[in-house]
Backbone as JSON Lines, residues from 0, in Angstrom:
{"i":0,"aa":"X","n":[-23.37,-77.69,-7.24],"ca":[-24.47,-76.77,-7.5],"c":[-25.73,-77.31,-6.83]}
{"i":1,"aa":"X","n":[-26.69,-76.52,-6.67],"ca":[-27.75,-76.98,-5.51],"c":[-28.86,-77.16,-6.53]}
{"i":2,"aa":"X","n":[-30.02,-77.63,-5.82],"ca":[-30.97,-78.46,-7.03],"c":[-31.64,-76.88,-7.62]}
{"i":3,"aa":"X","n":[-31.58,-76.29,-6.67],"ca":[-32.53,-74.9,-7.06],"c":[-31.44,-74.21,-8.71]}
{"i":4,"aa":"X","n":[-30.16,-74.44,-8.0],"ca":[-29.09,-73.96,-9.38],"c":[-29.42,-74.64,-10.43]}
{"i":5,"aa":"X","n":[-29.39,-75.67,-10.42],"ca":[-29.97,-77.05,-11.62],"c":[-31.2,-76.39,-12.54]}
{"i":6,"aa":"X","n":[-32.6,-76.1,-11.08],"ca":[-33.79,-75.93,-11.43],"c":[-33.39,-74.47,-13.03]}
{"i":7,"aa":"X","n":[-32.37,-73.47,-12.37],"ca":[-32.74,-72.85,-13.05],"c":[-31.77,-72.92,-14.32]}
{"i":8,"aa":"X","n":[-31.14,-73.49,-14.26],"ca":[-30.02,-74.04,-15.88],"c":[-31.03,-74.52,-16.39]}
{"i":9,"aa":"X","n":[-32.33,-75.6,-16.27],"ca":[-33.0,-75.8,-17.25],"c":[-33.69,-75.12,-17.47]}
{"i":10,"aa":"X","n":[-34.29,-74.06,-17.01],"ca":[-35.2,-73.19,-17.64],"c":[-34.53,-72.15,-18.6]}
{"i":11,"aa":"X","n":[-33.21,-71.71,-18.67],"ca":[-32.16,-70.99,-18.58],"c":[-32.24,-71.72,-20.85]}
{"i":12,"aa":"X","n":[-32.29,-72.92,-20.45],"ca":[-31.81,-73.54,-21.74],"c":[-33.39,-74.49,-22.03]}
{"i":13,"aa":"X","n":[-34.02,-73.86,-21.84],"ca":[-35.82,-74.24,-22.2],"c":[-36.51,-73.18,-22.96]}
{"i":14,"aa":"X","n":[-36.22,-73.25,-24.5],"ca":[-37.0,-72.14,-25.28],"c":[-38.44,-72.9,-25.58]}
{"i":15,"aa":"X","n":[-39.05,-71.88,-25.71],"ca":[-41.06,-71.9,-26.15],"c":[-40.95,-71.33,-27.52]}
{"i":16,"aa":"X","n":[-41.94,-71.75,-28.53],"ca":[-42.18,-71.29,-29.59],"c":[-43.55,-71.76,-29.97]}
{"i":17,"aa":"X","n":[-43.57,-70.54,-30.17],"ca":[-45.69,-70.41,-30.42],"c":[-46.16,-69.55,-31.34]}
{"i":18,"aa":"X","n":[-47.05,-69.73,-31.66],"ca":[-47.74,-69.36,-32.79],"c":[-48.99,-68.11,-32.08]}
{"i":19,"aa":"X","n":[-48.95,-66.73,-31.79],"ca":[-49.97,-66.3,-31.28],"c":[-50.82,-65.72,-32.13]}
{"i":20,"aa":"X","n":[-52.2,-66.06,-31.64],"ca":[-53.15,-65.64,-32.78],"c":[-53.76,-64.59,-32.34]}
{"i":21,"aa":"X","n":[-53.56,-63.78,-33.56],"ca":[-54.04,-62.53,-34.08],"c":[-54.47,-62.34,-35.22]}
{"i":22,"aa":"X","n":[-55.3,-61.04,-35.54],"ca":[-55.76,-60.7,-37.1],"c":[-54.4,-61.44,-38.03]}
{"i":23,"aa":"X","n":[-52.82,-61.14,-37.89],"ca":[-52.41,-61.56,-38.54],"c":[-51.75,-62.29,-37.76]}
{"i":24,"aa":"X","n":[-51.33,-63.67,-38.47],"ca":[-50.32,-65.12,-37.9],"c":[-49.01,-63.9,-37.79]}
{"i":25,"aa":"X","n":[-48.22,-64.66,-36.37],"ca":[-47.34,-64.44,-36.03],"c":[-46.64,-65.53,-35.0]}
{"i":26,"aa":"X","n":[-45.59,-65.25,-35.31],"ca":[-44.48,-66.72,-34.83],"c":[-43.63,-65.67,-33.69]}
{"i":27,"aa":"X","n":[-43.42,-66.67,-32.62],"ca":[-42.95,-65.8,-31.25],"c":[-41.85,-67.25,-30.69]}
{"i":28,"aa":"X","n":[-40.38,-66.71,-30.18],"ca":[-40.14,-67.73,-29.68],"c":[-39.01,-66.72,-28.82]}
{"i":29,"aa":"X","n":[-39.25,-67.68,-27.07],"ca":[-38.68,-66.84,-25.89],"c":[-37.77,-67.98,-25.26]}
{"i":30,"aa":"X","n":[-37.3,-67.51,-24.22],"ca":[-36.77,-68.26,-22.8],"c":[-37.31,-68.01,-21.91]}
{"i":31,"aa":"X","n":[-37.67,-68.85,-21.03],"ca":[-38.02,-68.44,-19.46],"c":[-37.04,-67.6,-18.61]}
{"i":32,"aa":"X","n":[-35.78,-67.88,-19.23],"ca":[-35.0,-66.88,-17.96],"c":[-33.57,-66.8,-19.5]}
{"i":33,"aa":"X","n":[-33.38,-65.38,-19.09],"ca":[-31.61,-65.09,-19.72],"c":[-30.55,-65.35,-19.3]}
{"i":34,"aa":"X","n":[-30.75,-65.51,-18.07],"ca":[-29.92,-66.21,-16.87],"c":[-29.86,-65.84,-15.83]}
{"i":35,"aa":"X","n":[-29.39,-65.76,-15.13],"ca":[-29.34,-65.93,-13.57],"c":[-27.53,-65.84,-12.65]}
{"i":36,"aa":"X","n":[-27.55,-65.56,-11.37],"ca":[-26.68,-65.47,-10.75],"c":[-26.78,-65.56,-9.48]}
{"i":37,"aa":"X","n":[-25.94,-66.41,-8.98],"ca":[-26.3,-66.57,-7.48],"c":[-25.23,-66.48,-6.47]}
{"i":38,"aa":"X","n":[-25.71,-65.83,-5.46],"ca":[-24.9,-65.21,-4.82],"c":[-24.23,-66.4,-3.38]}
{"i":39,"aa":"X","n":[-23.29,-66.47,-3.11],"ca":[-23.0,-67.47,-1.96],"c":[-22.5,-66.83,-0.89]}
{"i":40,"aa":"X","n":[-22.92,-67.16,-0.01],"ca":[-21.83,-66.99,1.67],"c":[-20.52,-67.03,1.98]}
{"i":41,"aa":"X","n":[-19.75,-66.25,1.83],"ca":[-18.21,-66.48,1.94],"c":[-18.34,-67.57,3.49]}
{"i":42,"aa":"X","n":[-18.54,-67.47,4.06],"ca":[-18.77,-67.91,5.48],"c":[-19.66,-69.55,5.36]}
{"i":43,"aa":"X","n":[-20.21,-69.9,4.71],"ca":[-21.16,-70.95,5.07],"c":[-20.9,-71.8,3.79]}
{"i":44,"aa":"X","n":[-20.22,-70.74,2.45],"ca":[-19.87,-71.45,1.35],"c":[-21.34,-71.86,1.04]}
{"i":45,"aa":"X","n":[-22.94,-71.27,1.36],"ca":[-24.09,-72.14,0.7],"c":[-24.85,-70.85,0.22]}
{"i":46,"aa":"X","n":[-25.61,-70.89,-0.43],"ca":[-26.49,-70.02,-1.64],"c":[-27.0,-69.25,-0.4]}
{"i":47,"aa":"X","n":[-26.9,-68.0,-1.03],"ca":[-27.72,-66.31,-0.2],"c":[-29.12,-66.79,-0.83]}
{"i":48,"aa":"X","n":[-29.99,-67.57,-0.68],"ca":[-31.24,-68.0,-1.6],"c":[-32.02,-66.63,-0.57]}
């Protein structure tokens, strides 16, 4: 897998949880990414980046 594939497995499995302030407290928690897919070169066997 290429470092860019790597780059995005950790964001992939990197949740945030925050507290955003408003009139009323509220608790919020996301991912940067749901995931991802990457496409390769039958021919070159390396990432369509």
């Amino acid at each position: 897998m290429s470092c860019f594939g790597q780059a995005l497995d950790r964001l992939v499995s990197t949740t945030v949880k925050t507290n955003i302030r408003a009139e009323e407290s509220q608790r919020a928690t996301f991912s940067w990414l749901d995931g991802w897919t990457q496409l390769i070169d039958e021919r070159t066997e390396r990432s369509r980046e």
